[in-house]
PQR file with spaces between the fields and no chain letter, atoms N, CA, C, O and H, PARSE charges and radii, in Angstrom:
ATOM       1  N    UNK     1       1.592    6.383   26.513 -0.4000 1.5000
ATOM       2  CA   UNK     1       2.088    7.656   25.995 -0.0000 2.0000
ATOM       3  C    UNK     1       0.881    8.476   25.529  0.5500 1.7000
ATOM       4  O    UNK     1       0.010    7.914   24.866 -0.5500 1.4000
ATOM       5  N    UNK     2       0.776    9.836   25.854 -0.4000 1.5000
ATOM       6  CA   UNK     2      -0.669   10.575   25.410 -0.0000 2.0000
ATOM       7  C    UNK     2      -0.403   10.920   24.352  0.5500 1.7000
ATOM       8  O    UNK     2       0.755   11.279   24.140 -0.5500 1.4000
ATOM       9  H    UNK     2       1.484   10.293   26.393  0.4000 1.0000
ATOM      10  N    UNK     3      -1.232   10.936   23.451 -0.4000 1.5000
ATOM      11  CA   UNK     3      -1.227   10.997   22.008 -0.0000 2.0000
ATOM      12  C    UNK     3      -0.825   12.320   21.473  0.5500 1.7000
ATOM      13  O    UNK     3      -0.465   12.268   20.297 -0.5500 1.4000
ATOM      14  H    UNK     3      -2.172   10.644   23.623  0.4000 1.0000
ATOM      15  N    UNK     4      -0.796   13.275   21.924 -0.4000 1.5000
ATOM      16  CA   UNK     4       0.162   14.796   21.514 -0.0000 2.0000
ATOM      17  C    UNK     4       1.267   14.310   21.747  0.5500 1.7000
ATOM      18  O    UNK     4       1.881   14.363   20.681 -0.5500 1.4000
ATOM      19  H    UNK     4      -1.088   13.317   22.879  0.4000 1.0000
ATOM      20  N    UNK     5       2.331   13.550   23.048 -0.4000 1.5000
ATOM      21  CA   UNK     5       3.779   13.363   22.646 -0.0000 2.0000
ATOM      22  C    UNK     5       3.937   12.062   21.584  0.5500 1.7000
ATOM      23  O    UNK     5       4.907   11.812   20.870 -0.5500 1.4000
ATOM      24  H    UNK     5       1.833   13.507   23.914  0.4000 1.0000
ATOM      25  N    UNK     6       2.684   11.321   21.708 -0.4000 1.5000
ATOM      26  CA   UNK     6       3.428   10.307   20.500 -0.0000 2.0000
ATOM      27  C    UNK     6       3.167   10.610   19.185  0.5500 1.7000
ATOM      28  O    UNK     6       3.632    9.923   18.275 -0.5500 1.4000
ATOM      29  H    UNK     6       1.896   11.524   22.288  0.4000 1.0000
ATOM      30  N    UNK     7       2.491   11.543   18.998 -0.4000 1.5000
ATOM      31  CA   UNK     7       2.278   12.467   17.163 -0.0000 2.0000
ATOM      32  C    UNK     7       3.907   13.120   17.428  0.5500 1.7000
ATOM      33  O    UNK     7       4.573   13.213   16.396 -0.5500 1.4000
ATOM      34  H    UNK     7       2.113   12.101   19.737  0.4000 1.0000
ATOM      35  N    UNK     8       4.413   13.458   18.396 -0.4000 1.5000
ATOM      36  CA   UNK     8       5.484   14.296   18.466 -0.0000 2.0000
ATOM      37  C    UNK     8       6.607   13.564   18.192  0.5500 1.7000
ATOM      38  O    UNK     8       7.447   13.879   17.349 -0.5500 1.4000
ATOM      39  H    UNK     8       3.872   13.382   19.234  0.4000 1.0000
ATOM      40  N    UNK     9       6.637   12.570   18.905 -0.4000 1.5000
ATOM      41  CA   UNK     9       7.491   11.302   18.582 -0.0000 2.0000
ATOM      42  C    UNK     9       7.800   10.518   17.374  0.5500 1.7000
ATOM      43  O    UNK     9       8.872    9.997   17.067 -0.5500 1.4000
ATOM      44  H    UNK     9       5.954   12.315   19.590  0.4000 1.0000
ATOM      45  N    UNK    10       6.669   10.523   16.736 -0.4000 1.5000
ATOM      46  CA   UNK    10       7.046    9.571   15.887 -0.0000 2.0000
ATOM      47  C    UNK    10       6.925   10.802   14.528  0.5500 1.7000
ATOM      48  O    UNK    10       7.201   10.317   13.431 -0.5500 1.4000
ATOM      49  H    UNK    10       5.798   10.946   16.986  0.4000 1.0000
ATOM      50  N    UNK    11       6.692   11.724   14.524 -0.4000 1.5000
ATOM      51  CA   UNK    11       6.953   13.209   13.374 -0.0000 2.0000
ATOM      52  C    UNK    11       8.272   13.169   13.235  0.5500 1.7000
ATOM      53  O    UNK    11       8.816   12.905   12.163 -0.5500 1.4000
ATOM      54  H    UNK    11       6.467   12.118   15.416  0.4000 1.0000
ATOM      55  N    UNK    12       9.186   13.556   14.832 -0.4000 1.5000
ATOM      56  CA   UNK    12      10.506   13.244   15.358 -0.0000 2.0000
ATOM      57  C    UNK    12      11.333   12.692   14.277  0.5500 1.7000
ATOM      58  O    UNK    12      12.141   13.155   13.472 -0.5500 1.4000
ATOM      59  H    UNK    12       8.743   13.771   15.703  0.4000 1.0000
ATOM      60  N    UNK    13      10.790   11.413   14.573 -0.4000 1.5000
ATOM      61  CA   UNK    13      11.546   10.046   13.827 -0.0000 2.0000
ATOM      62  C    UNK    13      11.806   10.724   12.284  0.5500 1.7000
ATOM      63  O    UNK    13      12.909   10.993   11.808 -0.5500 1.4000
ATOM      64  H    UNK    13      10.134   11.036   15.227  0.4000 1.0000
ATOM      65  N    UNK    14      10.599   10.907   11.697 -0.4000 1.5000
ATOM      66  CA   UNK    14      10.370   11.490   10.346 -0.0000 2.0000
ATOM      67  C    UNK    14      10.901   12.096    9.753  0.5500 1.7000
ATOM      68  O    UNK    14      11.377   12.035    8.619 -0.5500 1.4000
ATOM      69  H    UNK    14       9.703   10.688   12.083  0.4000 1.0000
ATOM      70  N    UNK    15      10.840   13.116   10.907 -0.4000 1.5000
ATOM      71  CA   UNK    15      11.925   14.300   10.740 -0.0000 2.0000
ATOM      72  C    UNK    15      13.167   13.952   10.482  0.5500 1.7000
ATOM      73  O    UNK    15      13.855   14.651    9.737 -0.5500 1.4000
ATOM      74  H    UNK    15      10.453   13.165   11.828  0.4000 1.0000
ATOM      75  N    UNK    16      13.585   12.968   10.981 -0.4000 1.5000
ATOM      76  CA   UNK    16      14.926   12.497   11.388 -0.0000 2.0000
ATOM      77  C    UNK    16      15.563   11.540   10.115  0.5500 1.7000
ATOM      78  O    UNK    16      16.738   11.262    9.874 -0.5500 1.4000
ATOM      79  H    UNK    16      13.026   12.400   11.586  0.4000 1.0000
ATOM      80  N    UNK    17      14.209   11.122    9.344 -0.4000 1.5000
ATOM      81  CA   UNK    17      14.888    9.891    8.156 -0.0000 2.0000
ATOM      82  C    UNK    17      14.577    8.992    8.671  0.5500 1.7000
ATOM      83  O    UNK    17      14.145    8.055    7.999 -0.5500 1.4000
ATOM      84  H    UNK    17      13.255   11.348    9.539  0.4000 1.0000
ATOM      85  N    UNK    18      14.658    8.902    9.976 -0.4000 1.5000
ATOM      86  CA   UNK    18      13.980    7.006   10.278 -0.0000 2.0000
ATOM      87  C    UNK    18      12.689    6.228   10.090  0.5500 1.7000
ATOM      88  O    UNK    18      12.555    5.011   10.220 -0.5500 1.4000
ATOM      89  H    UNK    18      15.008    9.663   10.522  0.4000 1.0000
ATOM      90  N    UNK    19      11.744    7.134    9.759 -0.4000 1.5000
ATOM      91  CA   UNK    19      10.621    6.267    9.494 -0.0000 2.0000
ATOM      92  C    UNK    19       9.957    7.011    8.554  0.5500 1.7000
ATOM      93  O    UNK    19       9.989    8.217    8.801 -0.5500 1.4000
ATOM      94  H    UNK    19      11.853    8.123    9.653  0.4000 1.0000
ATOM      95  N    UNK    20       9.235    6.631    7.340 -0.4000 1.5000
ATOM      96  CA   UNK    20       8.380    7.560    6.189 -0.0000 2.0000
ATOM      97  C    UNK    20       7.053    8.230    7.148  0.5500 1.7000
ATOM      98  O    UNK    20       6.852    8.083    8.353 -0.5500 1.4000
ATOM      99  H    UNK    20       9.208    5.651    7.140  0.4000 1.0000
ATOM     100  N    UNK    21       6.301    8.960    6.197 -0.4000 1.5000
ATOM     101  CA   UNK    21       5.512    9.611    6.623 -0.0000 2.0000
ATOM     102  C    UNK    21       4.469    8.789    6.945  0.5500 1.7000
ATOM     103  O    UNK    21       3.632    9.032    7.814 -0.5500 1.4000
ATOM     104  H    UNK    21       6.464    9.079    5.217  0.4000 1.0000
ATOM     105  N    UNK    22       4.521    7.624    6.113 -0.4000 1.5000
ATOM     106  CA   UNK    22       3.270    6.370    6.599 -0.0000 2.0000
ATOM     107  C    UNK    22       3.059    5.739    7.867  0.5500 1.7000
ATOM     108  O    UNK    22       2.114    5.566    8.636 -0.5500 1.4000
ATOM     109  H    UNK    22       5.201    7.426    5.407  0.4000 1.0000
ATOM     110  N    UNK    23       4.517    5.401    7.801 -0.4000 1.5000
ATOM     111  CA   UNK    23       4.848    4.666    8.722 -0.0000 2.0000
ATOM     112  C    UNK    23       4.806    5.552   10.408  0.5500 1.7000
ATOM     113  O    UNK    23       4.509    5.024   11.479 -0.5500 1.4000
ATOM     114  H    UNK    23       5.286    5.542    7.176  0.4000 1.0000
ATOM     115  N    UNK    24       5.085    6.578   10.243 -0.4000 1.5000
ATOM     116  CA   UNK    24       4.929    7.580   11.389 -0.0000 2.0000
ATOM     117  C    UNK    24       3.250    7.597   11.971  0.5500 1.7000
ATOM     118  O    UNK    24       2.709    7.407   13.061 -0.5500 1.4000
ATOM     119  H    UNK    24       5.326    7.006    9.373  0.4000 1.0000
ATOM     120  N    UNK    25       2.919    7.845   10.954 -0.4000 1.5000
ATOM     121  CA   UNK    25       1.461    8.102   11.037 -0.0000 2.0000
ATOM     122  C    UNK    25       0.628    6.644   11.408  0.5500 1.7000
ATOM     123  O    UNK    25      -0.568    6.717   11.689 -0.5500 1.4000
ATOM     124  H    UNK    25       3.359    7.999   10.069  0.4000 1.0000
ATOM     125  N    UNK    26       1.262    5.444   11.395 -0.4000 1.5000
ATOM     126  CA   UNK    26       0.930    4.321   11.544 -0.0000 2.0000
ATOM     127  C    UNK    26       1.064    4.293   13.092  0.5500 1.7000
ATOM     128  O    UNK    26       0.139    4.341   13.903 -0.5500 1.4000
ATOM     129  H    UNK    26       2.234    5.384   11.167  0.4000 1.0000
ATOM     130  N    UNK    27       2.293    4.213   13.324 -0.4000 1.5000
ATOM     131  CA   UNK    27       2.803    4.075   14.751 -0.0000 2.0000
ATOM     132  C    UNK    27       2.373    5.019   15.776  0.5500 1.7000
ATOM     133  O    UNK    27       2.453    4.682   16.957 -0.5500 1.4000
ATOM     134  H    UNK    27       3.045    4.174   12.666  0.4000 1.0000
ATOM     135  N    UNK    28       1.884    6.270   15.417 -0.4000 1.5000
ATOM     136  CA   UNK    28       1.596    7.077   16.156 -0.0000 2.0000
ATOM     137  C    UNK    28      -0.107    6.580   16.452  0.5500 1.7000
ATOM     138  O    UNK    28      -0.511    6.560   17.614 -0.5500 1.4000
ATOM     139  H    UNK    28       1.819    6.543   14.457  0.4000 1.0000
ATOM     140  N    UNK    29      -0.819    6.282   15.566 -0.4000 1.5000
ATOM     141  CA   UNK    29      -2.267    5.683   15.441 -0.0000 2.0000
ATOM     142  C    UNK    29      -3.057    7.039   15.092  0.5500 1.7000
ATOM     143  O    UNK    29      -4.049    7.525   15.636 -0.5500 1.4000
ATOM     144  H    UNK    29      -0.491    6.298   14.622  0.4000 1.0000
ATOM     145  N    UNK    30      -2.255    7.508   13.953 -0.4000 1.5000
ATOM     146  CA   UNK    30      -3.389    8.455   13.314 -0.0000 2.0000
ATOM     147  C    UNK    30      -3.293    8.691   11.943  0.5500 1.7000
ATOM     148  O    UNK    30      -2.185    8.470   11.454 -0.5500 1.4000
ATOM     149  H    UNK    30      -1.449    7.113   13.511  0.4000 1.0000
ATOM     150  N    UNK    31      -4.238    9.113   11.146 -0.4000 1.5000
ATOM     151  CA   UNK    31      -4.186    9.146    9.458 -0.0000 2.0000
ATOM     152  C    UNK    31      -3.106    9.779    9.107  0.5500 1.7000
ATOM     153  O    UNK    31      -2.718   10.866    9.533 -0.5500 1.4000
ATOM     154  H    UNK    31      -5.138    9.293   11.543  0.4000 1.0000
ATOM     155  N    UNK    32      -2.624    9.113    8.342 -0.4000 1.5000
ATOM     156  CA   UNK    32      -1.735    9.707    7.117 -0.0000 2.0000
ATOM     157  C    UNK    32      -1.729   11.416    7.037  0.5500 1.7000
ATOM     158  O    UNK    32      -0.731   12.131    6.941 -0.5500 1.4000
ATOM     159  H    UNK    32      -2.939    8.230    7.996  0.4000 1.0000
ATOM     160  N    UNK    33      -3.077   11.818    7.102 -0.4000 1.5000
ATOM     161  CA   UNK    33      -3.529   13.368    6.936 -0.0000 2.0000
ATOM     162  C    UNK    33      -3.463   14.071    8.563  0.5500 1.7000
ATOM     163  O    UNK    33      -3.008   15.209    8.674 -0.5500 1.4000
ATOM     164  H    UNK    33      -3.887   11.238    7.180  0.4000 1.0000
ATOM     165  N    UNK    34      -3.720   13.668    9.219 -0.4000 1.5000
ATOM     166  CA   UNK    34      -3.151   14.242   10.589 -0.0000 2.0000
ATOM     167  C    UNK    34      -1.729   14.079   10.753  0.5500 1.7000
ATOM     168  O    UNK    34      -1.179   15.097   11.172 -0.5500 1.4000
ATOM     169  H    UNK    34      -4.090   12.743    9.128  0.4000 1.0000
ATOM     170  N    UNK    35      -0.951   13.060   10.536 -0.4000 1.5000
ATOM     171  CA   UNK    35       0.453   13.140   10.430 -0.0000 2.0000
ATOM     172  C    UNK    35       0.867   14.883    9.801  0.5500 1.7000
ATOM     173  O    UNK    35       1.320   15.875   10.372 -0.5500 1.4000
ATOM     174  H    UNK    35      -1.398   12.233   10.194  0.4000 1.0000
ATOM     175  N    UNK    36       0.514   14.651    8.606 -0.4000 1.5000
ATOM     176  CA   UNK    36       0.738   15.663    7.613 -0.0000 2.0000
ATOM     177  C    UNK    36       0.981   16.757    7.998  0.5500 1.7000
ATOM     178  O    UNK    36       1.948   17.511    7.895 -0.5500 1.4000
ATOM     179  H    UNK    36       0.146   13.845    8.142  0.4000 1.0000
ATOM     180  N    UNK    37      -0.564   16.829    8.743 -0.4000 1.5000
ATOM     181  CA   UNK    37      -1.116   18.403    9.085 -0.0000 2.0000
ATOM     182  C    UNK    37       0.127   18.643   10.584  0.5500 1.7000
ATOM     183  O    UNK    37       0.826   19.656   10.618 -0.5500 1.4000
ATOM     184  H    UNK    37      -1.350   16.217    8.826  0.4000 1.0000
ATOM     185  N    UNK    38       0.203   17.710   11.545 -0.4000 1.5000
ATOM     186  CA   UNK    38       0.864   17.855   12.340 -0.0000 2.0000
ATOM     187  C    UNK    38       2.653   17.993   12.438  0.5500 1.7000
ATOM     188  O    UNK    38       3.314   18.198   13.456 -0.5500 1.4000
ATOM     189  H    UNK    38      -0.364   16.888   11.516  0.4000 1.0000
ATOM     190  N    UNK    39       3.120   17.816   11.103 -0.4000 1.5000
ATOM     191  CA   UNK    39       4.154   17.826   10.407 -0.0000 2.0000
ATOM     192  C    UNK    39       4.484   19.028   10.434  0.5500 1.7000
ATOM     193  O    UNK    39       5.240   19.660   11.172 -0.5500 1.4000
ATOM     194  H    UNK    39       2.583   17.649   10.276  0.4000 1.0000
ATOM     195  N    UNK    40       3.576   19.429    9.176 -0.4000 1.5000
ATOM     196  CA   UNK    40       3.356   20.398    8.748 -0.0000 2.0000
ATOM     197  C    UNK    40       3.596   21.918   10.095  0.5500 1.7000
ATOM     198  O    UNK    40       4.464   22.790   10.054 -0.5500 1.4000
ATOM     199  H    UNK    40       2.962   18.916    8.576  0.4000 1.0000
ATOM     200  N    UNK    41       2.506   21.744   11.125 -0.4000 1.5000
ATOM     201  CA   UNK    41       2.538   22.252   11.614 -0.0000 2.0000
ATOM     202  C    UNK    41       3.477   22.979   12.505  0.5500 1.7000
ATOM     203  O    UNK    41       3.483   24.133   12.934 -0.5500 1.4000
ATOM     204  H    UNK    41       1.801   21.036   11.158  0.4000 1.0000
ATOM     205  N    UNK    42       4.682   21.433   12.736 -0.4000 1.5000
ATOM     206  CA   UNK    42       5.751   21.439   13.740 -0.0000 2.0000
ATOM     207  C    UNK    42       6.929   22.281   12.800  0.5500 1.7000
ATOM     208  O    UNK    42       7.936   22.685   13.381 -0.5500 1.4000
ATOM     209  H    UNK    42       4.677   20.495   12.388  0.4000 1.0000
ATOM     210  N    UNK    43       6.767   22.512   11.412 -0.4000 1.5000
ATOM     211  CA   UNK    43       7.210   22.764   10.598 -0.0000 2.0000
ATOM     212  C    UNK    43       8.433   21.636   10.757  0.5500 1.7000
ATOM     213  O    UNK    43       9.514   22.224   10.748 -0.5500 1.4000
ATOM     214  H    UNK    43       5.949   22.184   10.940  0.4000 1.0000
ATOM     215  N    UNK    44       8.564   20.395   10.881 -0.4000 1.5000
ATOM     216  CA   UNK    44       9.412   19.044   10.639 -0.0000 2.0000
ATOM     217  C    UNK    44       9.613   19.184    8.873  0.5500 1.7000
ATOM     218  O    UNK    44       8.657   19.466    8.150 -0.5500 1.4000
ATOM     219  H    UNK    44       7.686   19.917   10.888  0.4000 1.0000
ATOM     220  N    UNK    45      10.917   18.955    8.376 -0.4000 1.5000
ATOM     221  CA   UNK    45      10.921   18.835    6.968 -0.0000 2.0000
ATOM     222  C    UNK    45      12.075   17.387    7.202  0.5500 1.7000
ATOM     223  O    UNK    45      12.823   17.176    8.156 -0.5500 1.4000
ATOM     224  H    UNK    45      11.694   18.726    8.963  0.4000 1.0000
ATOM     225  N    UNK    46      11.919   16.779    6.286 -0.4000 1.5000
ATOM     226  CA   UNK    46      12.816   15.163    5.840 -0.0000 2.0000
ATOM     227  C    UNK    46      13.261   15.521    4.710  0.5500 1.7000
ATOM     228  O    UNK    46      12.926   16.606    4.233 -0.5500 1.4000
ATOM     229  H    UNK    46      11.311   16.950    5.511  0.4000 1.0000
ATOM     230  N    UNK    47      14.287   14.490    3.928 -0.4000 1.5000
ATOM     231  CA   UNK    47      14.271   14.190    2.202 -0.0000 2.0000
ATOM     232  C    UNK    47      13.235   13.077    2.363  0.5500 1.7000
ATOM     233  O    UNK    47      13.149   12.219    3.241 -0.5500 1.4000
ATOM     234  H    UNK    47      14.559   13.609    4.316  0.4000 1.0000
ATOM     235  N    UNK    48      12.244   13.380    0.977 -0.4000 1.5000
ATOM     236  CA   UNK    48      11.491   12.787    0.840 -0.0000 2.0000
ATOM     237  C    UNK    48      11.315   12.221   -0.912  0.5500 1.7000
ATOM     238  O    UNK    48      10.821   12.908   -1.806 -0.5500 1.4000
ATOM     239  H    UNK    48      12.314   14.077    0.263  0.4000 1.0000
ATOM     240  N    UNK    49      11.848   10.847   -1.068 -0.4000 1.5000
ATOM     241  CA   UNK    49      11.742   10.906   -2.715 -0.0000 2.0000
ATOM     242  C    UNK    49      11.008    9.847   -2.583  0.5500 1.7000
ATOM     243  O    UNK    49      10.375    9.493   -1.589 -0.5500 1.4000
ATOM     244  H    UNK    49      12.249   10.289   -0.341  0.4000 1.0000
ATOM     245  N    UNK    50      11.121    9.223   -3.843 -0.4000 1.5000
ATOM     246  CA   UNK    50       9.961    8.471   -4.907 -0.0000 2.0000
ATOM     247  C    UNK    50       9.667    6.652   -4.455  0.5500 1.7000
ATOM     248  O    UNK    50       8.765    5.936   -4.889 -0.5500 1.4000
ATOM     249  H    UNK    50      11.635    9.511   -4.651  0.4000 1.0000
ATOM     250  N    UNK    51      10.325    6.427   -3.857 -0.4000 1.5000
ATOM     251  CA   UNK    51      10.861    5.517   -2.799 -0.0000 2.0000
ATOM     252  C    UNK    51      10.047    5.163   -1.365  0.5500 1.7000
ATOM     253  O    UNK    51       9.452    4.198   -0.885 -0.5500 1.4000
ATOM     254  H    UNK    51      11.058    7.008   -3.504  0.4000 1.0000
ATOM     255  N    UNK    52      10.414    6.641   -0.954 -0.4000 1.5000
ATOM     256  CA   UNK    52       9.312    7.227    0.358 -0.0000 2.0000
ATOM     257  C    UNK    52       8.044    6.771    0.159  0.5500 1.7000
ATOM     258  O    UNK    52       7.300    5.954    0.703 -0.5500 1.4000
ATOM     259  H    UNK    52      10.897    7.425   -1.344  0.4000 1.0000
ATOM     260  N    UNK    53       7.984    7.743   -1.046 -0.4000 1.5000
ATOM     261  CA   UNK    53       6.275    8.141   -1.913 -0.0000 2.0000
ATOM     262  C    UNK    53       5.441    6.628   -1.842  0.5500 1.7000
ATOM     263  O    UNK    53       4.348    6.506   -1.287 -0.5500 1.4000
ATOM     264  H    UNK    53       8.588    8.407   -1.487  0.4000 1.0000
ATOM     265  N    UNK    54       6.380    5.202   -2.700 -0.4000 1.5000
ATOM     266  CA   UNK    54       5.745    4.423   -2.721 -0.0000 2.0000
ATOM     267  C    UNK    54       5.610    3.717   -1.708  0.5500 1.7000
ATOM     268  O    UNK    54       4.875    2.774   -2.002 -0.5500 1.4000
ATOM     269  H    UNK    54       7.267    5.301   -3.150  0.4000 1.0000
ATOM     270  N    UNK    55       6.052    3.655   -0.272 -0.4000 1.5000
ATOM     271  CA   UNK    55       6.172    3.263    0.735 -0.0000 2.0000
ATOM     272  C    UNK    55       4.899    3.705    1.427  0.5500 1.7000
ATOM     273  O    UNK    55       4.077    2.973    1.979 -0.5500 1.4000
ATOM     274  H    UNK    55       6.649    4.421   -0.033  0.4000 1.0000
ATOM     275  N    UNK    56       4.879    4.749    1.333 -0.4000 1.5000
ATOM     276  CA   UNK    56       3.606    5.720    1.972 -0.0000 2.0000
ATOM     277  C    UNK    56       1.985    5.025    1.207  0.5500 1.7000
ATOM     278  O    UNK    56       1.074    4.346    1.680 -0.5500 1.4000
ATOM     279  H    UNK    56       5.548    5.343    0.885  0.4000 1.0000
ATOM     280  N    UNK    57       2.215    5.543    0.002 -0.4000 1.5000
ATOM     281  CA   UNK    57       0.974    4.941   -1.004 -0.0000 2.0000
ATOM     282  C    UNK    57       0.760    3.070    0.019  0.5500 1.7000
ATOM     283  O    UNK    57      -0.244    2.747    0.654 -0.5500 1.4000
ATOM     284  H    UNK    57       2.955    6.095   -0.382  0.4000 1.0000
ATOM     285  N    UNK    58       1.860    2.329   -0.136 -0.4000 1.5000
ATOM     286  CA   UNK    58       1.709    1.285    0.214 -0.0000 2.0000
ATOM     287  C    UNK    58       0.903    0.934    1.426  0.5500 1.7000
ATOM     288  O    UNK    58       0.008    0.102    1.278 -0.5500 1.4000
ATOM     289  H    UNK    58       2.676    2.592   -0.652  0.4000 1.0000
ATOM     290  N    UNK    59       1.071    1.366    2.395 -0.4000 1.5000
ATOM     291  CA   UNK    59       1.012    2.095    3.591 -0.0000 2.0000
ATOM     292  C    UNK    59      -0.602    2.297    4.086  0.5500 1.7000
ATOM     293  O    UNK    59      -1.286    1.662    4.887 -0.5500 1.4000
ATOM     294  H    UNK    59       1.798    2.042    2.515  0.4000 1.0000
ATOM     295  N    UNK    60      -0.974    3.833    2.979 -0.4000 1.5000
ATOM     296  CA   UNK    60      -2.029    3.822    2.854 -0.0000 2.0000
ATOM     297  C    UNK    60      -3.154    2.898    2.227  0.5500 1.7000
ATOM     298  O    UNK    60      -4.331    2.972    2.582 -0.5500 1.4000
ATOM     299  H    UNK    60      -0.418    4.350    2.328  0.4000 1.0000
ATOM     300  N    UNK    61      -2.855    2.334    1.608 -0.4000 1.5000
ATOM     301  CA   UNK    61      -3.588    1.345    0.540 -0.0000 2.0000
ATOM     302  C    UNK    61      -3.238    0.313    1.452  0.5500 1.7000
ATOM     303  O    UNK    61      -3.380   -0.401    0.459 -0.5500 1.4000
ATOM     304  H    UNK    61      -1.899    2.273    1.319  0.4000 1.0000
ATOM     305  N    UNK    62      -2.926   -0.457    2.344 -0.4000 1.5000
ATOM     306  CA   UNK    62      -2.766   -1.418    3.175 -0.0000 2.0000
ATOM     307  C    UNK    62      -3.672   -1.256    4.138  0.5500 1.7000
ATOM     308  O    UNK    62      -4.366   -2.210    4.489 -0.5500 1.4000
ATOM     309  H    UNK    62      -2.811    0.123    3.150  0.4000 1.0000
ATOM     310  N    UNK    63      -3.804    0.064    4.744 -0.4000 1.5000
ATOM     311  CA   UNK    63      -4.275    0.289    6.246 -0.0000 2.0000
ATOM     312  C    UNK    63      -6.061    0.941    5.984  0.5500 1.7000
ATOM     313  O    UNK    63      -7.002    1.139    6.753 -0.5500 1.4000
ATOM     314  H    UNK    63      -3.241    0.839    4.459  0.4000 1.0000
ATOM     315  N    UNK    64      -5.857    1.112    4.488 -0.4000 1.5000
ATOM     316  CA   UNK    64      -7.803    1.407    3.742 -0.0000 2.0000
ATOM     317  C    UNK    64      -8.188    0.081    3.857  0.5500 1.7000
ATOM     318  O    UNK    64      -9.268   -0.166    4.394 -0.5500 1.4000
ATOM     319  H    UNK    64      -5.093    0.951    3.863  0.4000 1.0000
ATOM     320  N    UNK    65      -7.397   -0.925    3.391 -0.4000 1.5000
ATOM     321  CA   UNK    65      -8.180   -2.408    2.568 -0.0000 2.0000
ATOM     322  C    UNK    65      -8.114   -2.899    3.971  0.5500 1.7000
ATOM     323  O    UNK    65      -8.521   -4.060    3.937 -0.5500 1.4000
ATOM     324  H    UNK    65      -6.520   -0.725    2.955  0.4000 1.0000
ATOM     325  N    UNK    66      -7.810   -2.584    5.138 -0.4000 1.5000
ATOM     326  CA   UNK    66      -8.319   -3.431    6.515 -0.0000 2.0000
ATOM     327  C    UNK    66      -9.439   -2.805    7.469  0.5500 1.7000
ATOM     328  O    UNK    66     -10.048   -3.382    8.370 -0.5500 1.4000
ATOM     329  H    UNK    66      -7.480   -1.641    5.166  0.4000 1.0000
ATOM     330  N    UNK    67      -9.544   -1.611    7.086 -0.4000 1.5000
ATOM     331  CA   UNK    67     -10.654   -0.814    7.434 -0.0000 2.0000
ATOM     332  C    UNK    67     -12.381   -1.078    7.452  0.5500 1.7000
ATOM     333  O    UNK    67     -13.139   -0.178    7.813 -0.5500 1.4000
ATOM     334  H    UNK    67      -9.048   -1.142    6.355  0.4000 1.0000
């Protein structure tokens, strides 16, 4: 899959409630902050609460400490 439809794909998901913003950004194979920006961009909006938040943090702090 070329990496513009799978940022698209897995934003998609995001968009959709099925996967956090971490986890998108995981599966797609790009930072947390390109997710974002590419989110952002698609103008994609989710519910996003505190839950999410620590999922994401988790996420990130998992995928730094293997770096």
């Amino acid at each position: 899959m070329r990496k513009e439809r799978k940022l698209d794909h897995f934003a998609r998901r995001y968009g959709e409630g099925e996967l956090t913003l971490g986890r998108a950004a995981e599966e797609a194979g790009v930072s947390l902050w390109r997710m974002m920006d590419h989110v952002r961009r698609r103008k994609i909006t989710t519910q996003y609460d505190l839950e999410d938040l620590g999922r994401d943090l988790t996420t990130v702090r998992d995928t730094g400490s293997s770096q």
